[in-house]
C-alpha positions, -999 to +999 in steps of 0.1 A: -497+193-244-489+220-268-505+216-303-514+236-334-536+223-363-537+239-399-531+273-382-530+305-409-520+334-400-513+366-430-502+399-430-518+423-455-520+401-484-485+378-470-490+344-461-468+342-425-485+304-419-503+285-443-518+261-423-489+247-402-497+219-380-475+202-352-476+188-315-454+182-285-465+159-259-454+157-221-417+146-220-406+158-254-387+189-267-395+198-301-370+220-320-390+247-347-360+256-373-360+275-407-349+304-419-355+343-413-392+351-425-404+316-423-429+319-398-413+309-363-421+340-346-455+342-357-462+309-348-449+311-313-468+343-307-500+324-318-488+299-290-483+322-262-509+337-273-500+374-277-510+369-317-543+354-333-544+330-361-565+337-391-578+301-387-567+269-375-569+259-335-542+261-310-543+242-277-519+243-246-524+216-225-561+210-241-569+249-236-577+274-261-555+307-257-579+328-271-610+313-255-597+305-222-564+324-216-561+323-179-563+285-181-541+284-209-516+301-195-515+285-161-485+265-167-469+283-196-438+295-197-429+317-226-398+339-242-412+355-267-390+371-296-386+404-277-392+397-239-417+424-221-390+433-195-390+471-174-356+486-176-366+510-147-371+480-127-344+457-111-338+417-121-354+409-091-382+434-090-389+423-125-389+382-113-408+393-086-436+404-102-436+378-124-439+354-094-467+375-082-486+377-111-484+339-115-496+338-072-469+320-062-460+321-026-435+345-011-417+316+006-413+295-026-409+327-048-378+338-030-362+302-030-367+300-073-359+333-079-323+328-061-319+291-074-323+303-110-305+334-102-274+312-092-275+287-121-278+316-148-251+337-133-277+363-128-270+369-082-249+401-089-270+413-116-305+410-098-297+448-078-293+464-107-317+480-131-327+460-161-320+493-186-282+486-178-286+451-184-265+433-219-286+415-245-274+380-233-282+393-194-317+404-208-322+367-222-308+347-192-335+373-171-365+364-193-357+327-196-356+326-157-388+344-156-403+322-178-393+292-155-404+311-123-438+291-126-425+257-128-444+253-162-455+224-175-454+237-208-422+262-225-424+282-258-392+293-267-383+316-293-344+329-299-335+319-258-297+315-266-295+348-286-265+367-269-261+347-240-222+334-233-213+295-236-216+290-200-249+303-198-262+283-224-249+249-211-267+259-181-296+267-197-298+234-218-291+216-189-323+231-171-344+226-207-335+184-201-340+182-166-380+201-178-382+177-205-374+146-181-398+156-154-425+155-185-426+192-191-437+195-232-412+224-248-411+242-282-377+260-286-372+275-316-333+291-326-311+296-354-284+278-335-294+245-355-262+223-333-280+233-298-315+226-311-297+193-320-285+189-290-318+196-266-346+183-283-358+153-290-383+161-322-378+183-348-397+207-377-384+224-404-404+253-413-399+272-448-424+299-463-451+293-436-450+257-441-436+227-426-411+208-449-403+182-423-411+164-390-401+137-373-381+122-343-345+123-333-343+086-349-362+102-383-337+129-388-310+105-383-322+082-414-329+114-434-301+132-429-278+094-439-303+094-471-285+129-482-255+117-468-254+093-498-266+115-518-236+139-518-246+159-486-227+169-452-230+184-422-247+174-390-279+158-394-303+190-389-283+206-407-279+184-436-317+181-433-324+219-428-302+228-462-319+202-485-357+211-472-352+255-475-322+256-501-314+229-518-304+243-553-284+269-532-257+289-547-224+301-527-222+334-547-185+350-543-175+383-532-161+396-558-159+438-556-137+426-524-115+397-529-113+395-567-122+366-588-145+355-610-182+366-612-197+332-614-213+315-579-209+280-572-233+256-562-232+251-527 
C-alpha cells in the first residue's frame, strides 16, 4: 500500500537518498530508523508528498503523489517532521478543519474528534489556542489529526517526540489496533525500543541508503548473529549499531571529568 522504488532525492550537490527502495503492505507497520541526516525526513516528505524525488517512483496505495495527489492522499494520514498546525486557532478548530478538508460528515466528525480527544488526553486542551500548546500537546494534536480520516495508510515521522509515557502507550495502542484492521504504516523515530515494540518490519537507513530490511523474525536472527559475535543490546538496536557504527568509538570527556585522552571502542 505504501511503496518507494530507487527513489533519489539531493540537495545542492548532497545525496539525501540514493536510491532507497522499500514497501509496507495492508496489515503491517514498518519501522524507518538511522541516525540524524540519514534521510528519514526526506523520505517521508517524498511520501506525503510535500517533497519531490529527483527520480525513482512513489506509490500510496497504487497512486502517484505527484501525478494524482487528491487520490493519493485520500486515505493518508501523515505527521510530518514539523506539523502544519495554526496557533491562532483552537485544538478543535484546527481538527475541525482538518475533518472538513477531508469531507467528512459533521455527525461522524464530532464523534472522532472527541474519541481521539479522550484517548490522547487532549478534552481540556481542545478550547484553547494551539500557540499555548507544549511540544508533546502539539504532537498528540497532529497525530489525532492525522487519524481524523480513518486512513488506510500512516506516514509517521518523530510522533513520540515530547509526548509523556501515557500518551505514548495510548498512542501505540491506536498504531496496533490500525495495523490489525489492515491499515499499512511507516513510523519512523529515534526511540529505537518503541519502534521495536509497534512494528512488525523494519529498515535501517544510513547515508541515504538502506543497510537493512527485514521482518520482526529477520531482525531477531540478525541481531543473535551479533549476539555471538560480541554484541548487546536489544535486537534493533544491536542491529542499528552494527549497520551505521560499527567501528564506533566511546570518546571520553576529558576537559570535564579528567582522565586519559584516549577513546574506547564502543
Amino acid at each position: 500500500m505504501i511503496a518507494a522504488a530507487d527513489v533519489r532525492k539531493a540537495y545542492a550537490n548532497v545525496a539525501a537518498l540514493s536510491g532507497v527502495s522499500l514497501s509496507v503492505s495492508s496489515g503491517q507497520a514498518l519501522g524507518l530508523v538511522g541516525p540524524n541526516g540519514a534521510g528519514k525526513s526526506t523520505l517521508l516528505r517524498i511520501l506525503c508528498g510535500i517533497s519531490r524525488p529527483d527520480a525513482g517512483t512513489v506509490r500510496l496505495d497504487g497512486h502517484d503523489p505527484e501525478q494524482q495527489p487528491r487520490e493519493a492522499r485520500r486515505r493518508l494520514g501523515c505527521v510530518p517532521e514539523h506539523p502544519p498546525l495554526f496557533d491562532l486557532l483552537t485544538g478543535g478548530e484546527q481538527l475541525a478543519w482538518t475533518g472538513r478538508v477531508h469531507e467528512i460528515p459533521e455527525p461522524v466528525l464530532r464523534a472522532r474528534i472527541g474519541e481521539l480527544a479522550a484517548a490522547l488526553d487532549l478534552t481540556d486542551a481542545l478550547p484553547r489556542p494551539i500557540g499555548g500548546y507544549s511540544k508533546g500537546m502539539r504532537q498528540k494534536l497532529a497525530f489525532a489529526a492525522a487519524l481524523l480520516p480513518d486512513p488506510r495508510l500512516l506516514v509517521l515521522d518523530e510522533p513520540f517526540e515530547g509526548v509523556d509515557v501515557v500518551a505514548i502507550d495510548a498512542m501505540k495502542a491506536i498504531l496496533r489496533q490500525f495495523v490489525e484492521q489492515g491499515a499499512a504504516v511507516l513510523l519512523s523515530s529515534h526511540i529505537l525500543g518503541l519502534v521495536e515494540d509497534v512494528c512488525t518490519e523494519f529498515a535501517v537507513l544510513n547515508a541515504g541508503r538502506v543497510v537493512f530490511a527485514g521482518n520482526r523474525q529477520q531482525l531477531a536472527s540478525e541481531a543473535a548473529k551479533l549476539a555471538t559475535a560480541g554484541g548487546a543490546g536489544r535486537p534493533l538496536e544491536s542491529v542499528f549499531l552494527d549497520r551505521v557504527a560499527p567501528q564506533r568509538v566511546v570518546r571520553r570527556l576529558t576537559t570535564l571529568a579528567g582522565g586519559d585522552t584516549q577513546g574506547v571502542s564502543g
